[in-house]
C-alpha positions as protocol buffer text, in pm:
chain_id: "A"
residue {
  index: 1
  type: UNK
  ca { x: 8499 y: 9033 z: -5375 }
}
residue {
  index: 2
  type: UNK
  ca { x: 8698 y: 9303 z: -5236 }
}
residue {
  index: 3
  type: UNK
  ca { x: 8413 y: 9469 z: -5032 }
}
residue {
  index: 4
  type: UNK
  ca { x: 8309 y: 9121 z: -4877 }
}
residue {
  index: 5
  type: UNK
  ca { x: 8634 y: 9209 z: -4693 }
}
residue {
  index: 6
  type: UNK
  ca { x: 8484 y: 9538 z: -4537 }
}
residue {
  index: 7
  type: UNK
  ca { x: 8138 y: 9400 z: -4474 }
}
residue {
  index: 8
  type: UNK
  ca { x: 8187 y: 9545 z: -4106 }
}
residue {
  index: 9
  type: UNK
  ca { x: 8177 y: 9894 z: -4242 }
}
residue {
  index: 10
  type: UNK
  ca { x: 7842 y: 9816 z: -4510 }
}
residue {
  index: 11
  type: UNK
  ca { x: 7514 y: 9895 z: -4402 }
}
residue {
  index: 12
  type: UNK
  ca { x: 7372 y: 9564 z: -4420 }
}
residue {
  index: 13
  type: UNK
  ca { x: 7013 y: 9696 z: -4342 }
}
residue {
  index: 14
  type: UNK
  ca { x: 7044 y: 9920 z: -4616 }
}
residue {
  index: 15
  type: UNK
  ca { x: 7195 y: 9658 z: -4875 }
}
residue {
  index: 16
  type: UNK
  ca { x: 6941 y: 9407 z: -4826 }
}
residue {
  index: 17
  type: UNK
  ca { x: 6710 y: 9664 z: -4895 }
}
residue {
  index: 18
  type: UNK
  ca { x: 6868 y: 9727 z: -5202 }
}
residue {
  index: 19
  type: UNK
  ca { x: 6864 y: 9370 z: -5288 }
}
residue {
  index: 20
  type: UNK
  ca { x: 6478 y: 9321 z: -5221 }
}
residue {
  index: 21
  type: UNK
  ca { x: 6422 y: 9625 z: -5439 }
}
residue {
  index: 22
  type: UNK
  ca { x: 6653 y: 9579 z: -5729 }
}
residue {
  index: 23
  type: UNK
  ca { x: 6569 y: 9405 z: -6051 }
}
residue {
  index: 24
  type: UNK
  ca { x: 6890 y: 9337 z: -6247 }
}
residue {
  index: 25
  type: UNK
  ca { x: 6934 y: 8994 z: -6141 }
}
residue {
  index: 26
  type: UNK
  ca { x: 7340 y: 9053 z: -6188 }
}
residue {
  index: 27
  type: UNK
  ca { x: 7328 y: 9351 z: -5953 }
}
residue {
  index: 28
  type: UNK
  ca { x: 7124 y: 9093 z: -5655 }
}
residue {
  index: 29
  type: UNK
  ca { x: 7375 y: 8785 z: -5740 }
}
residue {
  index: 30
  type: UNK
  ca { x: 7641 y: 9044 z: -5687 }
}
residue {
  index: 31
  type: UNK
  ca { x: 7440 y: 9225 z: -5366 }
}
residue {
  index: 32
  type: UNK
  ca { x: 7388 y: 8888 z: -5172 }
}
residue {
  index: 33
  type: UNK
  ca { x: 7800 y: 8809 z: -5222 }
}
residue {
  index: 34
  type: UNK
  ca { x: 7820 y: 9076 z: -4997 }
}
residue {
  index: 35
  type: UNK
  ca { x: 7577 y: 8992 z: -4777 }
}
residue {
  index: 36
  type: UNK
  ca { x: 7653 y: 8602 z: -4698 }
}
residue {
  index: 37
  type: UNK
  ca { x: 7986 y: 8757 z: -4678 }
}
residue {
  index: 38
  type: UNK
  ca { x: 7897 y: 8935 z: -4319 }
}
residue {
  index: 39
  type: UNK
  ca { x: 7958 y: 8855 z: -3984 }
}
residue {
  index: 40
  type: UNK
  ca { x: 7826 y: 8426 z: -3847 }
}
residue {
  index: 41
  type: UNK
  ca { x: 7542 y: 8553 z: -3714 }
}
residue {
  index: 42
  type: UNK
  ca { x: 7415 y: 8805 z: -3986 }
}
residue {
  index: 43
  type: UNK
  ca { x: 7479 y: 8600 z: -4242 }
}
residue {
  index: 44
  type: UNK
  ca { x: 7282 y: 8286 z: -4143 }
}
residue {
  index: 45
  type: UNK
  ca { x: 6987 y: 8525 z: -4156 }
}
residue {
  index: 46
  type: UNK
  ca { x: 7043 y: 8633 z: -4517 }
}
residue {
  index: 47
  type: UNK
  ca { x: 7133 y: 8299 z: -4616 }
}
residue {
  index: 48
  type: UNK
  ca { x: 6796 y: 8177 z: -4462 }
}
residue {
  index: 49
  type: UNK
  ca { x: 6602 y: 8459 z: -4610 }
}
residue {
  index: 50
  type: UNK
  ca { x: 6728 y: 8414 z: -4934 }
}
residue {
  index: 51
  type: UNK
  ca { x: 6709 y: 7997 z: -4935 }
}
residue {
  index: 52
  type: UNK
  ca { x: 6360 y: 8002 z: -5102 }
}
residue {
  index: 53
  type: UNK
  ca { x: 6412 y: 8292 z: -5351 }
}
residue {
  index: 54
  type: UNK
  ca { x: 6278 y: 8302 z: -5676 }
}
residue {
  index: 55
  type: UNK
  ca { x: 6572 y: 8320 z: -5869 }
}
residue {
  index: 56
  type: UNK
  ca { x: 6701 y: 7959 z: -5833 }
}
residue {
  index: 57
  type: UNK
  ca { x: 7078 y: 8118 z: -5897 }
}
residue {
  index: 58
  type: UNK
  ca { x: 7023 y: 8336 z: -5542 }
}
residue {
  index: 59
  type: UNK
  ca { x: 6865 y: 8014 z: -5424 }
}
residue {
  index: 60
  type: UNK
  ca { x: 7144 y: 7748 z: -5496 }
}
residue {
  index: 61
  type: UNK
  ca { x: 7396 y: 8051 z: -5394 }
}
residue {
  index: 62
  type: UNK
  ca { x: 7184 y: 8031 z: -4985 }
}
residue {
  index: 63
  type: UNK
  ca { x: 7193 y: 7650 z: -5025 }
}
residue {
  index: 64
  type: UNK
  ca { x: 7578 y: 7625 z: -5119 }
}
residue {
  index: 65
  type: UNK
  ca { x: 7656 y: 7905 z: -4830 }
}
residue {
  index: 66
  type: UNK
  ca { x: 7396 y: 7754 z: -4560 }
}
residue {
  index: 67
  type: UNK
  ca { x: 7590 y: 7442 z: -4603 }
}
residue {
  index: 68
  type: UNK
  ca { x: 7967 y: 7610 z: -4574 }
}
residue {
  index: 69
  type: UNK
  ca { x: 7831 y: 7754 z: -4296 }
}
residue {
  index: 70
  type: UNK
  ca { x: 7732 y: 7471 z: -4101 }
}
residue {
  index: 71
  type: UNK
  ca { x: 8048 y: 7328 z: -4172 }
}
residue {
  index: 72
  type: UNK
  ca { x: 8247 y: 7608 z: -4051 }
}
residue {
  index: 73
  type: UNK
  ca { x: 8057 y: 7676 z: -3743 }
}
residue {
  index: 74
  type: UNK
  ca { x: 8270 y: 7560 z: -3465 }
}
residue {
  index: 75
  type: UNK
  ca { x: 8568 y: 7788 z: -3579 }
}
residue {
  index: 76
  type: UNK
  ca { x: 8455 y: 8074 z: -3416 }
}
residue {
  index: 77
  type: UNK
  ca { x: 8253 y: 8063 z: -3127 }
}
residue {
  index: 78
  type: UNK
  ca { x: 8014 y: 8276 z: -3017 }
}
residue {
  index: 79
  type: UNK
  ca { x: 7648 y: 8306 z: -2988 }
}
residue {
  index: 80
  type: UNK
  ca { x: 7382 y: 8551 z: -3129 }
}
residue {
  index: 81
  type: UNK
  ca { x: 7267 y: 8844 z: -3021 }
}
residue {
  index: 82
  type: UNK
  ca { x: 6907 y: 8866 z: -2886 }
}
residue {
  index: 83
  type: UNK
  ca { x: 6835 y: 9059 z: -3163 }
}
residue {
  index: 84
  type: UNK
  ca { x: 6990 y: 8797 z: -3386 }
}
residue {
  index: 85
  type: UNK
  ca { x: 6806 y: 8518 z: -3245 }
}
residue {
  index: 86
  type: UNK
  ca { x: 6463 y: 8673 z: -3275 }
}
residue {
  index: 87
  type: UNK
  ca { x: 6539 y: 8708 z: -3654 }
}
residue {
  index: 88
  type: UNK
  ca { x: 6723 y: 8393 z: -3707 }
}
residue {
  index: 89
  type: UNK
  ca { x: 6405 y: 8208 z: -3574 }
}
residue {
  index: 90
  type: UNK
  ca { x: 6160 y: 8435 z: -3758 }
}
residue {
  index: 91
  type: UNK
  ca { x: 6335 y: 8304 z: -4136 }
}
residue {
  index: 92
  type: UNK
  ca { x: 6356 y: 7985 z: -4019 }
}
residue {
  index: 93
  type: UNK
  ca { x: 5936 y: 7986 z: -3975 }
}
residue {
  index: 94
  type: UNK
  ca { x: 5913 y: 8070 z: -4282 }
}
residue {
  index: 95
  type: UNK
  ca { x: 6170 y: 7835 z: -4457 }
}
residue {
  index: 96
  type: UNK
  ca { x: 6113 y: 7541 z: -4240 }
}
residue {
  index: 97
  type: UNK
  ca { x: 5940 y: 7345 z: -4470 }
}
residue {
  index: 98
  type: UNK
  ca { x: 6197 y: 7360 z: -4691 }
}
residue {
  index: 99
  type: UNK
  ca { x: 6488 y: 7263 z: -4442 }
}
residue {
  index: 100
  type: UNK
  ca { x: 6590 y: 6902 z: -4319 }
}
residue {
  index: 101
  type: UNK
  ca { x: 6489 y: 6895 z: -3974 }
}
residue {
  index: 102
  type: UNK
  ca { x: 6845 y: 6789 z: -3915 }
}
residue {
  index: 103
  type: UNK
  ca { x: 6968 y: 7144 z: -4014 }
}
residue {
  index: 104
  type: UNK
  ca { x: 6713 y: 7314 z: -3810 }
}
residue {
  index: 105
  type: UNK
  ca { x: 6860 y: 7141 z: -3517 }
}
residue {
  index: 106
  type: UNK
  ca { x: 7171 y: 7247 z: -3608 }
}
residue {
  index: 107
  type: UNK
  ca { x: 7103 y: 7546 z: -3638 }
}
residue {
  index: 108
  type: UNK
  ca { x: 6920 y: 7596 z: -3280 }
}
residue {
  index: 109
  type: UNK
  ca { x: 7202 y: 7398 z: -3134 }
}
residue {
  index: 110
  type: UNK
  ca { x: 7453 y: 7633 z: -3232 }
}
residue {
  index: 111
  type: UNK
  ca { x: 7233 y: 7903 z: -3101 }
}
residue {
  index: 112
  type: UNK
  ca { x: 7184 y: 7819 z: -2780 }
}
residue {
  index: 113
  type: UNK
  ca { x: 6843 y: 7737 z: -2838 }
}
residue {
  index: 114
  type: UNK
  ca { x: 6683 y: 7429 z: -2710 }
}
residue {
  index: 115
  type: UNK
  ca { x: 6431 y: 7241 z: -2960 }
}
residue {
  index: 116
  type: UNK
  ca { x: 6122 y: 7093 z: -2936 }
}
């Protein structure tokens, strides 16, 4: 819990490659904290990348935090980075038949991102 404070000065590249790599199921509950703990932006894209894992405790974990998420959206607002963007929409292709159209929406509203 304490590091989820100082996510700003984790690698997050470097974690999530630790996560994707990592076994102990503990030390990946523990790793993805961290991770849906990061900045708005950066953590949408681990919680979208993680929403279909195969451990369904990582999964509920992305489904729980997707959700807070959308609820606390309009706190803060800003918009994704380029860079942010491209990624954000990459995950969602390949979790979009698992999210409520409804979400995607959402999702690409908050963006800045018109949809089809």
């Amino acid at each position: 819990r304490t590091l989820s404070l100082y996510t700003h000065l984790v690698d997050t590249e470097l974690l999530w490659a630790e996560f994707q790599e990592h076994p102990a199921s503990v030390a990946r509950k523990r790793i993805v904290q961290v991770l849906f703990s990061t900045q708005k932006w950066e953590s949408l894209y681990y919680l979208l990348s993680t929403y279909t894992n195969e451990d369904p405790h990582i999964a509920r974990q992305a489904k729980e935090g997707l959700q807070r998420w959308l609820h606390r959206i309009n706190r803060v607002f800003s918009r994704p980075t380029k860079e942010q963007r491209a990624q954000i929409l990459e995950v969602i292709e390949t979790v979009s038949t698992t999210l409520s159209s409804s979400t995607i929406q959402k999702i690409m509203f908050f963006m800045g991102t018109p949809t089809e």
